[in-house]
Backbone as a printed PyTorch tensor [residue, N CA C, xyz], in Angstrom:
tensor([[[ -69.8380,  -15.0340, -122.9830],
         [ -70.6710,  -15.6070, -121.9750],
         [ -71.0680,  -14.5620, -120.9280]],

        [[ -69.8320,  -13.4450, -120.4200],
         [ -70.7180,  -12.7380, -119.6510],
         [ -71.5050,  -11.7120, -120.2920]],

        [[ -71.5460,  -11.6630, -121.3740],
         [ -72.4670,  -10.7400, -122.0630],
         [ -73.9490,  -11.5650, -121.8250]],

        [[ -74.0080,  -12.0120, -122.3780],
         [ -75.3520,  -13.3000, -122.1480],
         [ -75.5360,  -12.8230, -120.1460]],

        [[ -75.1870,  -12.9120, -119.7490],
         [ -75.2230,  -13.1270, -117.9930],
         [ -75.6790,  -11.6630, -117.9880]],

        [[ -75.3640,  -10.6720, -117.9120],
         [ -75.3720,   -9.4710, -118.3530],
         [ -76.3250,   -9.0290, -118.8180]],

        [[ -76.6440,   -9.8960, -119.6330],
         [ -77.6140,   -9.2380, -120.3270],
         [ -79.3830,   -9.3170, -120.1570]],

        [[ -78.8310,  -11.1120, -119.3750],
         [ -80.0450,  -11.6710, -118.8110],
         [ -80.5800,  -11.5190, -117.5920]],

        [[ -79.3900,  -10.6510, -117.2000],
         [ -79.8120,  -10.3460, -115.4060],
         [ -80.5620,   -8.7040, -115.9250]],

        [[ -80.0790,   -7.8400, -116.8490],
         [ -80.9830,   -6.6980, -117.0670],
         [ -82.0560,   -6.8900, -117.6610]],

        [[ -82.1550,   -8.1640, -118.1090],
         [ -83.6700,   -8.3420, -118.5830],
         [ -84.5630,   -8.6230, -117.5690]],

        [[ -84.2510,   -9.5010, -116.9380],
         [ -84.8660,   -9.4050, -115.6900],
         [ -85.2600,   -9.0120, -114.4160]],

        [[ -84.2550,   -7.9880, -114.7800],
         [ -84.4110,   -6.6390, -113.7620],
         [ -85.8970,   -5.8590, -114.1010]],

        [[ -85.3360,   -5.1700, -115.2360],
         [ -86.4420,   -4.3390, -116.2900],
         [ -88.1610,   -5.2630, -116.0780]],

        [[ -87.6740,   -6.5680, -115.7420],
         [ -89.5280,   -7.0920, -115.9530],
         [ -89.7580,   -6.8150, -114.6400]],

        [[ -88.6270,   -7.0850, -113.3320],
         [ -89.2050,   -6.9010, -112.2120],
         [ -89.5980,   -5.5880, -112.1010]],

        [[ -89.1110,   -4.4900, -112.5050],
         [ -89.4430,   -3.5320, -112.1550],
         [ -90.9690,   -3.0590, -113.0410]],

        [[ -91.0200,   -3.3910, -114.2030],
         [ -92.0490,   -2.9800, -114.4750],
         [ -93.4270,   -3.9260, -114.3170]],

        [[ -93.8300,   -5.1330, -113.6240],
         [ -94.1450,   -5.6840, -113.4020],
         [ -94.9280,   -5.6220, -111.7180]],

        [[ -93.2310,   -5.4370, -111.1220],
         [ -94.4020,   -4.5480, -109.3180],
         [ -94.8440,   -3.4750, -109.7320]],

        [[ -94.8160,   -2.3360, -110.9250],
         [ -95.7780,   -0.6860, -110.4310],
         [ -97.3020,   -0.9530, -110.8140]],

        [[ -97.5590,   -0.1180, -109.9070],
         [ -99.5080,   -0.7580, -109.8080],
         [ -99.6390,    0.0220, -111.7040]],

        [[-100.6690,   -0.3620, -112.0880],
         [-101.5930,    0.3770, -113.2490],
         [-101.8970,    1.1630, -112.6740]],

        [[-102.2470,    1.9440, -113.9940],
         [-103.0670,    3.2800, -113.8050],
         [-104.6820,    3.0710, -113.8220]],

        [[-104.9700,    1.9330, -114.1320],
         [-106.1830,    1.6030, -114.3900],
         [-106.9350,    1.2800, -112.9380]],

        [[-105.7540,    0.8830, -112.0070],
         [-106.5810,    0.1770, -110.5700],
         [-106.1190,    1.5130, -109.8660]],

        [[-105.8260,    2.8180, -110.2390],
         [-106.1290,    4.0360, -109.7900],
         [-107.3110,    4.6120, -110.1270]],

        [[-107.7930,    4.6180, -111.5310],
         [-108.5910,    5.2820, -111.9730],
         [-110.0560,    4.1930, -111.4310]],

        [[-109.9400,    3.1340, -111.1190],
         [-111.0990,    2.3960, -110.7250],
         [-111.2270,    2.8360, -109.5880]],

        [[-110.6470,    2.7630, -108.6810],
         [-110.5960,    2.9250, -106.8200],
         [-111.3390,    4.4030, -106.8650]],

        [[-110.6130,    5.5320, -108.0780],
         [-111.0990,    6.9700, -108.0730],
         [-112.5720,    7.0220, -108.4560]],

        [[-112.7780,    6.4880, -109.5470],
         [-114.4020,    6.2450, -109.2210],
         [-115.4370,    5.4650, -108.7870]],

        [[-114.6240,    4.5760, -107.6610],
         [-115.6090,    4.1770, -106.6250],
         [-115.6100,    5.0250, -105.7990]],

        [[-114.7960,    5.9190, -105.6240],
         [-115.1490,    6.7370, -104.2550],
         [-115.6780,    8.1070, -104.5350]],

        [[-115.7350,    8.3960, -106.1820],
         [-116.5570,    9.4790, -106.2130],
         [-118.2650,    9.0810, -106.3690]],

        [[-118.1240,    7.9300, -106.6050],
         [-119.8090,    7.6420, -106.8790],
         [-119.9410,    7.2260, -104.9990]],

        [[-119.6250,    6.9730, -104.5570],
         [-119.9410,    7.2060, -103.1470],
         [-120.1820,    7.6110, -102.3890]],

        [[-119.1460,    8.9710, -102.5550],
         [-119.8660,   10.4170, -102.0470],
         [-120.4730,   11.2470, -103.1030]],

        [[-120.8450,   11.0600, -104.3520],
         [-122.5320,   11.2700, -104.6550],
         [-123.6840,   10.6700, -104.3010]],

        [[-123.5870,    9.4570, -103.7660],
         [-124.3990,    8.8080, -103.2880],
         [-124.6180,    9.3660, -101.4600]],

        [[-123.7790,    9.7050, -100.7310],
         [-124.4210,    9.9200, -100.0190],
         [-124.6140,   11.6240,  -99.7580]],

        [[-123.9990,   12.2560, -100.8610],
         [-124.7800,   13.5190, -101.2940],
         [-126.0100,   13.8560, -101.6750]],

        [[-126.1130,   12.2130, -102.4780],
         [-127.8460,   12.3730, -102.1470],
         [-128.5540,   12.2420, -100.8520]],

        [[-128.3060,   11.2120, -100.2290],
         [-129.3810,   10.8630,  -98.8800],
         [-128.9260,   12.0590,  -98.0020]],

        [[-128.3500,   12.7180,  -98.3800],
         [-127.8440,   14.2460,  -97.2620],
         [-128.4390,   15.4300,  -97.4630]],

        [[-128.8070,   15.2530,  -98.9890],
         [-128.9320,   16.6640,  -99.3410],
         [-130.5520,   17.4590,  -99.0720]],

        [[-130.2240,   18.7030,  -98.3220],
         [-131.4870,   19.5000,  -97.9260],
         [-131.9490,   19.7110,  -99.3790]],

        [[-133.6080,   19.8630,  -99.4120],
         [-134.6780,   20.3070, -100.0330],
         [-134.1040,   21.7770, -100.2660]],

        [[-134.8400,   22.8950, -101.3890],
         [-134.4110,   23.8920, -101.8460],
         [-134.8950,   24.9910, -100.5600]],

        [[-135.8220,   24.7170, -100.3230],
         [-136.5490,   25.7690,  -99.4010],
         [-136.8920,   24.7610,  -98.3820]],

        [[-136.9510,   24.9170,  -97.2530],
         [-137.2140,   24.3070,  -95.8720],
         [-137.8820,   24.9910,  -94.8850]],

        [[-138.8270,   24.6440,  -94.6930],
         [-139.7110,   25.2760,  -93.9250],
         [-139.3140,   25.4270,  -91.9870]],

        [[-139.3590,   26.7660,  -91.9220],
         [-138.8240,   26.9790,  -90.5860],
         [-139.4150,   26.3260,  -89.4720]],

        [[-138.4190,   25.6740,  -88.6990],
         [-139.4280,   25.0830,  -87.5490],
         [-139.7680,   26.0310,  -86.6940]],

        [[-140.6220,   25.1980,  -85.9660],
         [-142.0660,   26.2970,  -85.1400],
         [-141.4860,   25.5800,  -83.4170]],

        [[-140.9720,   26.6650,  -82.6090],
         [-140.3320,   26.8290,  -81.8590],
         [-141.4070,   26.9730,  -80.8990]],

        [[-142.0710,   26.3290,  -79.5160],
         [-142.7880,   26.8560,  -78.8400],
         [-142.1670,   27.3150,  -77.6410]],

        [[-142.5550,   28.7700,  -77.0760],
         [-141.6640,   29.4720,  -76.3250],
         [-141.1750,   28.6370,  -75.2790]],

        [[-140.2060,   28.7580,  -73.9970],
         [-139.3850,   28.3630,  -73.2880],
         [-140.3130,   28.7300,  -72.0320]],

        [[-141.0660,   28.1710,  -71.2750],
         [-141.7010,   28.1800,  -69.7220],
         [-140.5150,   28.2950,  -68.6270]],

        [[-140.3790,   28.9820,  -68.1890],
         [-139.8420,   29.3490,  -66.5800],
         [-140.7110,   28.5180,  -66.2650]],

        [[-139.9350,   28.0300,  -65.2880],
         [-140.6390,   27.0960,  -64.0030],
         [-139.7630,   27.1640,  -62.5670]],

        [[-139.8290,   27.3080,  -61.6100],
         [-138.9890,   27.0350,  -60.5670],
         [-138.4350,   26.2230,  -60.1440]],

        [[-137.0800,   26.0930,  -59.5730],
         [-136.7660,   24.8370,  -59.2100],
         [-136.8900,   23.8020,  -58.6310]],

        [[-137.6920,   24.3670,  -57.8710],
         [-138.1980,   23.1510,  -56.6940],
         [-139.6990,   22.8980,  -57.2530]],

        [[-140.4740,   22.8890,  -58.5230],
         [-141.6160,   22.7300,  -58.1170],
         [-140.8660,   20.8600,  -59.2290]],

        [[-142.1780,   20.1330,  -58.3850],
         [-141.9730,   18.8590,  -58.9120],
         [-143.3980,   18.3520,  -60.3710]],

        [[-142.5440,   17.3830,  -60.9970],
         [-143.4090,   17.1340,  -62.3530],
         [-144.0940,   16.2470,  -62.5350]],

        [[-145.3450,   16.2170,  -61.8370],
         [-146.4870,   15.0780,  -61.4500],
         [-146.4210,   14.6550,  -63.2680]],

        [[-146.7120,   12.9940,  -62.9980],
         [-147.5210,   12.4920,  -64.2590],
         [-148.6710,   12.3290,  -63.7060]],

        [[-149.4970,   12.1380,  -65.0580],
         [-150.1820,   11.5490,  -65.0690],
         [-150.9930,   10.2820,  -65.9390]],

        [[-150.0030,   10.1930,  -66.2480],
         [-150.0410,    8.7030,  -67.6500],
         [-149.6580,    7.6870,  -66.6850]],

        [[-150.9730,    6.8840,  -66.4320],
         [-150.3560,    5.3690,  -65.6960],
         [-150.4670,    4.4440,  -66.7900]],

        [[-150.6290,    4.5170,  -67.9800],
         [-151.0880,    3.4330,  -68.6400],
         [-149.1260,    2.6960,  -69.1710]],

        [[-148.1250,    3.7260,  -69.0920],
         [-147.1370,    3.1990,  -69.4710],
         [-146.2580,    2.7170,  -68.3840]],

        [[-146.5440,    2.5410,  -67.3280],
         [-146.1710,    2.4640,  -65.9780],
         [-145.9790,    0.6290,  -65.9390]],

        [[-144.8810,    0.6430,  -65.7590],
         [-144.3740,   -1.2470,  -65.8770],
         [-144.6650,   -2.1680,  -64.8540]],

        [[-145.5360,   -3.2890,  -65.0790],
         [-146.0060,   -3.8870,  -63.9320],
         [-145.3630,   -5.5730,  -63.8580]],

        [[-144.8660,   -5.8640,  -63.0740],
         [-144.0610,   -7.2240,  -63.2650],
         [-145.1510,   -8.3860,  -63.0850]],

        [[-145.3940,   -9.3450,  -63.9680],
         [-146.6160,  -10.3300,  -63.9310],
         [-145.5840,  -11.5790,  -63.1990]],

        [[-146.1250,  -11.8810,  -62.1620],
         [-145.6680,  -13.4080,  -61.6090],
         [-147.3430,  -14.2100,  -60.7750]],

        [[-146.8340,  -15.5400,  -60.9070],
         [-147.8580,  -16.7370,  -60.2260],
         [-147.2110,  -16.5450,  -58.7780]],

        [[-148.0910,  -16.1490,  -57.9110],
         [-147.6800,  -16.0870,  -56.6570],
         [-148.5850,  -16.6770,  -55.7880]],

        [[-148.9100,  -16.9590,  -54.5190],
         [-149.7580,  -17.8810,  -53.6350],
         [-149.7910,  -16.6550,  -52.0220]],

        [[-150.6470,  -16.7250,  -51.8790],
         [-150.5010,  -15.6610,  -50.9060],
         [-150.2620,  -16.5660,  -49.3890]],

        [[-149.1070,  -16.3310,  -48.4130],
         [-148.5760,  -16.8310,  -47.8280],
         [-149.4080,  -16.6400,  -46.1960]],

        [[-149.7640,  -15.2080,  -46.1720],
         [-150.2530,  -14.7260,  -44.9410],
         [-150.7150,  -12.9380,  -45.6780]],

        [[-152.1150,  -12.8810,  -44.8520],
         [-153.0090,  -11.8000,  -45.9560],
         [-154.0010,  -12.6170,  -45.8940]],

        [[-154.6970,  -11.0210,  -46.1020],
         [-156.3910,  -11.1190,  -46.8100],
         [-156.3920,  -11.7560,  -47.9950]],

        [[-155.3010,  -11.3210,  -49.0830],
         [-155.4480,  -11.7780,  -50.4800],
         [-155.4040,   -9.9840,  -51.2910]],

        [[-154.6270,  -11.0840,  -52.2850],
         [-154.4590,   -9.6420,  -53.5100],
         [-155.5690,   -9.4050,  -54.5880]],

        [[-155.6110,   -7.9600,  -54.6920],
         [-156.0300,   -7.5140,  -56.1600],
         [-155.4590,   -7.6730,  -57.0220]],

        [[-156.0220,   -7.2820,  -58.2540],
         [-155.5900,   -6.5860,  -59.1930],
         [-153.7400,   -6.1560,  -59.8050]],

        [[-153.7560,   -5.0780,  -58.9520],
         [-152.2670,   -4.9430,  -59.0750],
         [-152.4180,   -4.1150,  -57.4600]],

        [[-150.7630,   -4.9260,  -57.1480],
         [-150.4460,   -4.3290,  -55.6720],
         [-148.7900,   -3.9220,  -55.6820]],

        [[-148.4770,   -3.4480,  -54.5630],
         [-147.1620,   -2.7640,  -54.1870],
         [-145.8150,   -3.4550,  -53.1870]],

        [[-144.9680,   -4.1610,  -53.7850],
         [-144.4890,   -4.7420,  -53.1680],
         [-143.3150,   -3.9960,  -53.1070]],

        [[-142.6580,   -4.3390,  -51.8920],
         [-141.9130,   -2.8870,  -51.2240],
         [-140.9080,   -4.0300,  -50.5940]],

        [[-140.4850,   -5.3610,  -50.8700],
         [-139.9610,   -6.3810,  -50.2230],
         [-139.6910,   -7.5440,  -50.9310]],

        [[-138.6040,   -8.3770,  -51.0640],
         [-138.5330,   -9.3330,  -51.5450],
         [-137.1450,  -10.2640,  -50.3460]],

        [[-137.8940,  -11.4130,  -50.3650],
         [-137.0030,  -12.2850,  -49.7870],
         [-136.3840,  -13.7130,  -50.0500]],

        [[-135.5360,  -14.5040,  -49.7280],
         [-135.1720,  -16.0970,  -49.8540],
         [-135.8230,  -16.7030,  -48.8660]],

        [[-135.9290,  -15.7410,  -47.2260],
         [-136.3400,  -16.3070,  -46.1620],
         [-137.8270,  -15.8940,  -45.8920]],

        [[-138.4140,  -16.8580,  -45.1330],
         [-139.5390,  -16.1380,  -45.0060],
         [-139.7830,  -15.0160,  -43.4230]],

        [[-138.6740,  -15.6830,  -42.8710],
         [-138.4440,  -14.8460,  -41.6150],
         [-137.8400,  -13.6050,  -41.3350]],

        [[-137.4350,  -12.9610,  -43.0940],
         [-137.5890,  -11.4290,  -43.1240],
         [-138.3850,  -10.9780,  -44.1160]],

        [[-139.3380,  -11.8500,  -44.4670],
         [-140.4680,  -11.3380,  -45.0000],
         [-141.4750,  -10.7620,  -44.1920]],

        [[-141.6570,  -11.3850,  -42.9390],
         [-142.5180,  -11.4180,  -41.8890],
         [-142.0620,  -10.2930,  -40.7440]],

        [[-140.7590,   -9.8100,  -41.1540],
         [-140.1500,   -8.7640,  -40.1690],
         [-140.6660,   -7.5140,  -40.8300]],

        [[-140.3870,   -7.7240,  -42.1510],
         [-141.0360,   -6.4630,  -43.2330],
         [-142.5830,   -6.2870,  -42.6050]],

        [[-143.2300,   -7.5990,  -42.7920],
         [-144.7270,   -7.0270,  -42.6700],
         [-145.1400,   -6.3500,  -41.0610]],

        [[-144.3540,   -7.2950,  -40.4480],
         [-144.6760,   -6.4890,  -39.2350],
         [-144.5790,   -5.0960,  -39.1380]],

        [[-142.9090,   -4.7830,  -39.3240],
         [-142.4680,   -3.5230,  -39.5440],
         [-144.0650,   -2.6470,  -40.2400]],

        [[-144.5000,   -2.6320,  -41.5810],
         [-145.3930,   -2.1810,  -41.7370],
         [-146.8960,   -2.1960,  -41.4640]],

        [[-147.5140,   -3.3060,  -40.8590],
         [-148.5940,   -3.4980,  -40.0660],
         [-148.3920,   -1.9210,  -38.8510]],

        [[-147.3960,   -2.3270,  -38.2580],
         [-147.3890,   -1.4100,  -37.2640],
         [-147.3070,    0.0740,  -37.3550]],

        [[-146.6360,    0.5110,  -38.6920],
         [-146.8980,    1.7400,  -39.5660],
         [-148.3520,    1.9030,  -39.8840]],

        [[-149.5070,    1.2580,  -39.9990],
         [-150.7920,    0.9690,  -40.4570],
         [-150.7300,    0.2730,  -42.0120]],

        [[-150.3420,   -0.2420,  -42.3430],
         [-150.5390,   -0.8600,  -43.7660],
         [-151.0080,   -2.2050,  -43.7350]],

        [[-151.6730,   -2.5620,  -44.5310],
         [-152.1310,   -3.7730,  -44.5440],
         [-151.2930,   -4.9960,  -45.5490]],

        [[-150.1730,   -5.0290,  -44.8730],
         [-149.6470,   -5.7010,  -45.1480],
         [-149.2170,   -6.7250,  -45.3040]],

        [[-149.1710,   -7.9410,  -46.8970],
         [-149.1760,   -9.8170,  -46.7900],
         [-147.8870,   -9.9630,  -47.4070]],

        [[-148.0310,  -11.4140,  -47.4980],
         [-146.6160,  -12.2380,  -47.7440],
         [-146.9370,  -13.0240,  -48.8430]],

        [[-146.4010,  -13.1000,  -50.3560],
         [-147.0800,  -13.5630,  -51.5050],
         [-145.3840,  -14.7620,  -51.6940]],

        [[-145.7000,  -15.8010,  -52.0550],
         [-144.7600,  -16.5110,  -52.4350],
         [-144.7280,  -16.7470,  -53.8150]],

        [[-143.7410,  -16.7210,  -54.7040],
         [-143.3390,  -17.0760,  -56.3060],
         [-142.5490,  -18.3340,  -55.7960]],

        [[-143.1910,  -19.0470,  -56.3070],
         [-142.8750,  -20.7190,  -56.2510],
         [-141.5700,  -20.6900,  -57.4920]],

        [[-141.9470,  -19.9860,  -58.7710],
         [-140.8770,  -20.5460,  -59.5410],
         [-139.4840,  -19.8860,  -59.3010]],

        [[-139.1830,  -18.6510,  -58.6700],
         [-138.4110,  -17.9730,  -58.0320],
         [-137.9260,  -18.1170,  -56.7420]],

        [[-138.8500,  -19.3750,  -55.9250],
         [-138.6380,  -19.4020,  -54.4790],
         [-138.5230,  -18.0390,  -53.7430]],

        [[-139.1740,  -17.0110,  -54.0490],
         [-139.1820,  -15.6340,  -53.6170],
         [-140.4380,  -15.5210,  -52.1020]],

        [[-140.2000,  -14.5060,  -51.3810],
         [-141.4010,  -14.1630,  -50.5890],
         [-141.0550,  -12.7960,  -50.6800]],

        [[-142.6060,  -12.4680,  -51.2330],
         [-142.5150,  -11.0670,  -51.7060],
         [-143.6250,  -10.2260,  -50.8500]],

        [[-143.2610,   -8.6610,  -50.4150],
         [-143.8430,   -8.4610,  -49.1420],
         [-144.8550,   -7.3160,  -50.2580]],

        [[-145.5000,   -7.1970,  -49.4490],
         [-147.1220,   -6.4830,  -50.4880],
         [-147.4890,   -5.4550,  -49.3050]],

        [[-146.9710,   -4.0840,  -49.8050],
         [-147.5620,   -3.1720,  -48.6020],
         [-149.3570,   -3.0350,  -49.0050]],

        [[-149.4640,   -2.7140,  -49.7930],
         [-150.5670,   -2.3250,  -50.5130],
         [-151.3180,   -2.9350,  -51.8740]],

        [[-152.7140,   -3.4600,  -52.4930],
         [-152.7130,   -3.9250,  -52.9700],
         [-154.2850,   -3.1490,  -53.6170]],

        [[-154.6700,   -3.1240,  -54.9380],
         [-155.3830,   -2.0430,  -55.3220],
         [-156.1460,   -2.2660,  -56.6410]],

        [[-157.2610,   -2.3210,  -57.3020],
         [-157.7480,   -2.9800,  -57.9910],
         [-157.7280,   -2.2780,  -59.8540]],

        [[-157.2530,   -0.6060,  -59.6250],
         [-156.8930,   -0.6240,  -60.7630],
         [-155.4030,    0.0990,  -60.6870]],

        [[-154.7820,    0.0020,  -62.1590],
         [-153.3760,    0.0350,  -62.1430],
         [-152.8550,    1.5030,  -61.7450]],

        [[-153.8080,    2.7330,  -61.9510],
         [-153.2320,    3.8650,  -61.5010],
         [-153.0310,    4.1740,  -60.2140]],

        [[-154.2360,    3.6750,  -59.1690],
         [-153.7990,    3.6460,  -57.9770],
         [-152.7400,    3.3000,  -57.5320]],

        [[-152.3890,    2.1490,  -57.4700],
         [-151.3570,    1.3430,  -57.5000],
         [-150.0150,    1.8800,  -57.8050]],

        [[-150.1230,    3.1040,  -58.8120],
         [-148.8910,    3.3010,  -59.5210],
         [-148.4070,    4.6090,  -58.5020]],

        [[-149.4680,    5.4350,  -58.3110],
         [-149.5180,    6.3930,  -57.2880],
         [-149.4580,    6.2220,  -55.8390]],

        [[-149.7350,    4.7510,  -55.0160],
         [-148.9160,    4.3360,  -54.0320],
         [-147.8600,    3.7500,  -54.2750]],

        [[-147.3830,    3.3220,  -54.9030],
         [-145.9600,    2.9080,  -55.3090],
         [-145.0580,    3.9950,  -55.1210]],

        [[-145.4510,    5.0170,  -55.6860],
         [-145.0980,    6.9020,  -55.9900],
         [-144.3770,    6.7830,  -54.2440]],

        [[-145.7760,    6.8390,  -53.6530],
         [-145.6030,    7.4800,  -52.1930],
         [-144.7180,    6.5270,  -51.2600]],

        [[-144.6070,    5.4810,  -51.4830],
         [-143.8150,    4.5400,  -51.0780],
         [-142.2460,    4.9000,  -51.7830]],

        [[-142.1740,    4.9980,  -52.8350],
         [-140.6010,    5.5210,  -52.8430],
         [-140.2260,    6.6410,  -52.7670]],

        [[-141.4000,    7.6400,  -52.3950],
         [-140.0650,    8.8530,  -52.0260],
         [-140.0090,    8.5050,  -50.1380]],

        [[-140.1960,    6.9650,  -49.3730],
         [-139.8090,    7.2190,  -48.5560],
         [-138.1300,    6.1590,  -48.7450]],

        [[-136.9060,    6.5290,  -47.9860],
         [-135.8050,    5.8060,  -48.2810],
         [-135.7100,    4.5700,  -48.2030]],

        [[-136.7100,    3.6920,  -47.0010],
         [-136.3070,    2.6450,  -47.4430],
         [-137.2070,    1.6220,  -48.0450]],

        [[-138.2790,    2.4100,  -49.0550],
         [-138.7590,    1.6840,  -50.0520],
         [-138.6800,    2.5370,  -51.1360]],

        [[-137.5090,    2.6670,  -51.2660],
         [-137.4850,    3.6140,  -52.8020],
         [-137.3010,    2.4480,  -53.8660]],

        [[-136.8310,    1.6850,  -53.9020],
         [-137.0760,    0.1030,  -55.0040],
         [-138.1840,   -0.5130,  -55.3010]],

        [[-139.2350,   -0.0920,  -54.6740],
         [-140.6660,   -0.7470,  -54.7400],
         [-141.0740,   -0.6610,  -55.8090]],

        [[-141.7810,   -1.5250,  -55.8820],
         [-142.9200,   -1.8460,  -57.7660],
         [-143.7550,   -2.6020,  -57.6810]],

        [[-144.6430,   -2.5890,  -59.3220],
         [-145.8680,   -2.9320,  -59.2940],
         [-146.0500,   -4.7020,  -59.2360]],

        [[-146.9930,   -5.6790,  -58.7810],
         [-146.9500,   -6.7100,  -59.3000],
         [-148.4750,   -6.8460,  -59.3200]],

        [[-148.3370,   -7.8500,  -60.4320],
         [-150.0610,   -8.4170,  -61.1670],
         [-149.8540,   -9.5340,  -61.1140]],

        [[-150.9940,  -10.0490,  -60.4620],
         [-150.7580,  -11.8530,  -60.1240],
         [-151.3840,  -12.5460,  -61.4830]],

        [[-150.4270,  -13.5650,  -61.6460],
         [-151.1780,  -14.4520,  -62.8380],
         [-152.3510,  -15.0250,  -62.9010]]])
């Protein structure tokens, strides 16, 4: 009887053991998925035989202080809102608003503030925003506009200013 016991516990040893070792077969599969993989992206990598030298255009000195005017207004971002003009002549085109408020009683501090600088400055309300938005300047095509905007933020405290186009 303990031969039998004995004999049946090494049999079942022998299956466990040969039973957990991986195949050689789910080696040799895994090995050529990963060589066709990196042939594959040996292809989408691989340089042309001859490659044509790129064309380098020389390097400009420039000084440090000189500044880099554009002149492309056409990509220049203009914010479109329905606005009602509050106090003002009335807007163009596209104008420069240098102000935004909840109240209207520092909207009206803004315009003063700039009236008295010389600007002709109104008070535009966005109803769907409940906004009062202060309009230093207002200008009928978009480059102008983009170029007082310019001059308005290199002063500090309208360096946030931007374009708006009434609906």
């Amino acid at each position: 009887m303990k031969k039998y016991i004995v004999l049946c516990a090494g049999l079942c040893l022998a299956l466990a053991m040969t039973s957990c070792k991986s195949s050689e077969s789910a080696y040799k599969k895994a090995y050529e998925k990963a060589k066709q993989y990196d042939t594959q992206t040996a292809q989408h990598t691989a340089q042309p035989a001859y490659e044509e030298p790129a064309v380098v255009a020389p390097v400009q000195t420039r000084p440090a202080n000189e500044v880099r005017q554009l002149d492309n207004y056409d990509n220049v971002s203009v914010r479109q809102e329905k606005v009602a003009v509050v106090s003002g002549n009335g807007l163009k085109a596209f104008s420069v608003v240098v102000g935004s408020f909840g109240l209207q009683s520092n909207a009206e501090g803004l315009q003063q503030r700039l009236k008295s600088a010389g600007y002709d400055a109104q008070i535009v309300k966005n109803e769907d925003r409940n906004m009062f938005r202060v309009v230093a300047a207002t200008f009928d095509n978009k480059a102008d506009a983009a170029r007082s905007r310019d001059q308005f933020r290199e002063q500090e405290a309208y360096k946030d200013a931007w374009l708006l186009s009434k609906q």
